[in-house]
Each structure stands twice: as structure tokens, then as C-alpha cells.
C-alpha positions in Angstrom: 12.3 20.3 37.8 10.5 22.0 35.0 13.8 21.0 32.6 13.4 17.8 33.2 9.7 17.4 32.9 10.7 19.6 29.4 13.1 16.4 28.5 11.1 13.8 29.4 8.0 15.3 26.9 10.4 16.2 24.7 11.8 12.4 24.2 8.4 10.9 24.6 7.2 13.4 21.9 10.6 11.9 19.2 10.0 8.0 20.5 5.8 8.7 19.4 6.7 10.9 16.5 9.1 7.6 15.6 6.4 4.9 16.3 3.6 6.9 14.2 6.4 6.8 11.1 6.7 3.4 11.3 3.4 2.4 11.7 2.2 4.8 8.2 5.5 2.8 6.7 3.7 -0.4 8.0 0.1 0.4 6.5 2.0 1.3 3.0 3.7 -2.5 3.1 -0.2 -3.5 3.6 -1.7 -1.9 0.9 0.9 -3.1 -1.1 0.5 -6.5 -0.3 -3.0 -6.1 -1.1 -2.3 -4.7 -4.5 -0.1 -8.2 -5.3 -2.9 -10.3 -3.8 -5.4 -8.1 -6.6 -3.0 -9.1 -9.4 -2.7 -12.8 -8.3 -6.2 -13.2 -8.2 -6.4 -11.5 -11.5 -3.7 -13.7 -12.9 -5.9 -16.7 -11.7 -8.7 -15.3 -13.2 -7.8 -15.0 -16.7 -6.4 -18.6 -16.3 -10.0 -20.5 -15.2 -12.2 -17.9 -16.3 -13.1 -16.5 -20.1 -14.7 -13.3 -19.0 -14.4 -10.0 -19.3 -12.3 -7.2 -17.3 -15.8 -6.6 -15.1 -16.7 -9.9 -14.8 -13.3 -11.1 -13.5 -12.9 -7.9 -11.1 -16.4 -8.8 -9.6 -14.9 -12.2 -8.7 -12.0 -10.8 -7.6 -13.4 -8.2 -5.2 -15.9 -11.4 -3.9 -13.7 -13.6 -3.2 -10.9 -11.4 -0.9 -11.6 -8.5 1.5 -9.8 -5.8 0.2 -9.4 -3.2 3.3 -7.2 -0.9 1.8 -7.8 -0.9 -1.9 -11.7 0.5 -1.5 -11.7 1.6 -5.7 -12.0 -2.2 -6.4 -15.5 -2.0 -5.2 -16.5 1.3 -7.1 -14.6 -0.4 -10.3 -16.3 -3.7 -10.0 -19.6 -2.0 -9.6 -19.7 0.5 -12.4 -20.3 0.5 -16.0 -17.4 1.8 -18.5 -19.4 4.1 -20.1 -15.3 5.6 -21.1 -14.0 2.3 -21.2 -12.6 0.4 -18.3 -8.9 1.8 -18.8 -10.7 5.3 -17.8 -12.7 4.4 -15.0 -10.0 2.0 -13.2 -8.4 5.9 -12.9 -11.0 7.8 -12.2 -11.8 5.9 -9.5 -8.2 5.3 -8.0 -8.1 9.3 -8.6 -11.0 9.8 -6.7 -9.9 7.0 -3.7 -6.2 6.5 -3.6 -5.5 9.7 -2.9 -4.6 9.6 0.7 -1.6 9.7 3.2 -1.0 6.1 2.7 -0.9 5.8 -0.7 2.1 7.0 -2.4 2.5 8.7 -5.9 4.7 5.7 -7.1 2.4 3.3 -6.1 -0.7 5.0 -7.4 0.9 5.4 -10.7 1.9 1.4 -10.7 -2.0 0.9 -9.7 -3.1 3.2 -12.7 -0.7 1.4 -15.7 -1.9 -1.9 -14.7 -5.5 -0.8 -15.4 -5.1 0.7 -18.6 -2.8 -2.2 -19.8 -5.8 -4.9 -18.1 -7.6 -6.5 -20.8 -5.8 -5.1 -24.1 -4.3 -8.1 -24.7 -4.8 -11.7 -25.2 -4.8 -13.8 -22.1 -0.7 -14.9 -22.4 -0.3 -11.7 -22.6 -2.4 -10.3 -19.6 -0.5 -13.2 -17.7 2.8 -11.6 -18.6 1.4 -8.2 -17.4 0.0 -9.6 -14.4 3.8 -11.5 -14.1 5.4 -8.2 -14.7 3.8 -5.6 -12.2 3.6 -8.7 -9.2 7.5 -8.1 -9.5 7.1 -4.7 -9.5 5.1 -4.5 -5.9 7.3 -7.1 -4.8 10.0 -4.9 -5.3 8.2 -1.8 -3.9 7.5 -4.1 -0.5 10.7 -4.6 -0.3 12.0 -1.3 0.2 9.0 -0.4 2.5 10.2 -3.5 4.3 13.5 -1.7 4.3 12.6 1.8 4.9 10.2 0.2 8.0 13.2 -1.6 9.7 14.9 2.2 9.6 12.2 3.6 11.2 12.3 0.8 14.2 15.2 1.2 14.7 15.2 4.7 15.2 12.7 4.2 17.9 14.8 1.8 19.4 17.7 4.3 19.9 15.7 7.3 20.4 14.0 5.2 23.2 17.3 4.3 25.0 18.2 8.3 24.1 15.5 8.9 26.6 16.0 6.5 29.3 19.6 7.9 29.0 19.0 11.3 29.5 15.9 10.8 32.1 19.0 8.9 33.6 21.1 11.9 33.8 18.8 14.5 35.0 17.4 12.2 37.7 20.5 11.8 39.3 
């Protein structure tokens, strides 16, 4: 009796263990998606607006709830006493640093801030262009690594029912 019980916790322990992967793997592919919904209203910025860095951030961070990217706030709302290249890092330094946020993608995060407003505005388009791809690209093998993950559960979760199965009968 106790062997079974011992299973049965045991392959509802993998099957949770599997969902809770899947779901950090899913709230990565959000916050990524966030970051190319940043960098496409950026992009849009630069094309109807002749501001600066700030002022088009401000806009940005008004016009689209950012849930996941909470450094856009501090950014918008700060002065660049060290220039804005150095506070876009500080601040993703100080707020990017958790279990959802990856090293890659917190290094892609940092470049596009230092590179942001060094150039004139063709040139921030093409930058804007350039690291759209590159999140794309990084969603994309989230997306990937995410479908693993499912399906993992999936045959973990007939795994169980299979050897629940077994030790019933």
C-alpha cells in the first residue's frame, strides 16, 4: 500500500516538477515578447516623433503596460546624470535580475540601450530592425524549448497513469 502511495507522489511530484518548467519557459516567451513590443514602439517613435531617448521612452512606457519589463519605468523616470547608455544598465542590473530573465536576454536588453540614440534616426531604425530579429529569434527557441517541456509532461503523465495502472491491479 505504502509503495504505491510512494509511486503515485512520486509521478505527481515529475508531472508538477514538468508543468512548473514549462510554465518559467512560458513567462520567458512573455517577457520576450514584451521586449519586441518595447523596440517596435521605439521604432515608431523615432519615425513620428523628433525627441530625445527620455522623451520617446516616456511615450513608450505610457502608451503599453509593460508587466514584465518593470526598468522601463525607473528608466523613463530618471535623469541621466551618467548618460542614458549607463542608467538603461544600471537599472536592468538592478531589475532584470531574476529567475525569469536569462543572461542572454539581459545582455540583448543591455546593447540595445547603449546603442539607443547614438545614431541618427535611419540608423536607430536599423538598430531597432536588427535586435526585433534578434528577440524574434530568441522566441523562437523558447517556443521550441517550451513545446519539449509539454511534451514531457504529456508522457510523464501517461508514465503515471501507467504505473498507477500496474500497481492497482
Amino acid at each position: 500500500m505504502f509503495e504505491l502511495m510512494g509511486a503515485i507522489l512520486l509521478s505527481v511530484s515529475a508531472v508538477l516538477c514538468g508543468f512548473y518548467t514549462a510554465n518559467v519557459v512560458k513567462i520567458r516567451c512573455c517577457i520576450l515578447e514584451e521586449c519586441v513590443t518595447l523596440i517596435r514602439s521605439v521604432a515608431s517613435q523615432i519615425d513620428y516623433a523628433d525627441e530625445p531617448v527620455q522623451k520617446i521612452l516616456q511615450n513608450t512606457v505610457k502608451g503599453y503596460d509593460y508587466k514584465f519589463l518593470n526598468f522601463l519605468k525607473t528608466v523613463a523616470e530618471t535623469e541621466f546624470a551618467d548618460g542614458f547608455d549607463k542608467t538603461w544598465c544600471n537599472c536592468i542590473e538592478k531589475e532584470c535580475t531574476g529567475f525569469y530573465f536569462e543572461k542572454q536576454t539581459v545582455e540583448l536588453l543591455k546593447a540595445f540601450g547603449q546603442k539607443l540614440g547614438k545614431t541618427d534616426s535611419s540608423g536607430q531604425k536599423e538598430l531597432c530592425a536588427y535586435y526585433e530579429r534578434k528577440f524574434e529569434q530568441l522566441i523562437n527557441i523558447t517556443n521550441e524549448k517550451r513545446n519539449e517541456k509539454m511534451k514531457l509532461c504529456r508522457v510523464t503523465g501517461f508514465a503515471v497513469g501507467a504505473i498507477i495502472f500496474v500497481f492497482a491491479v
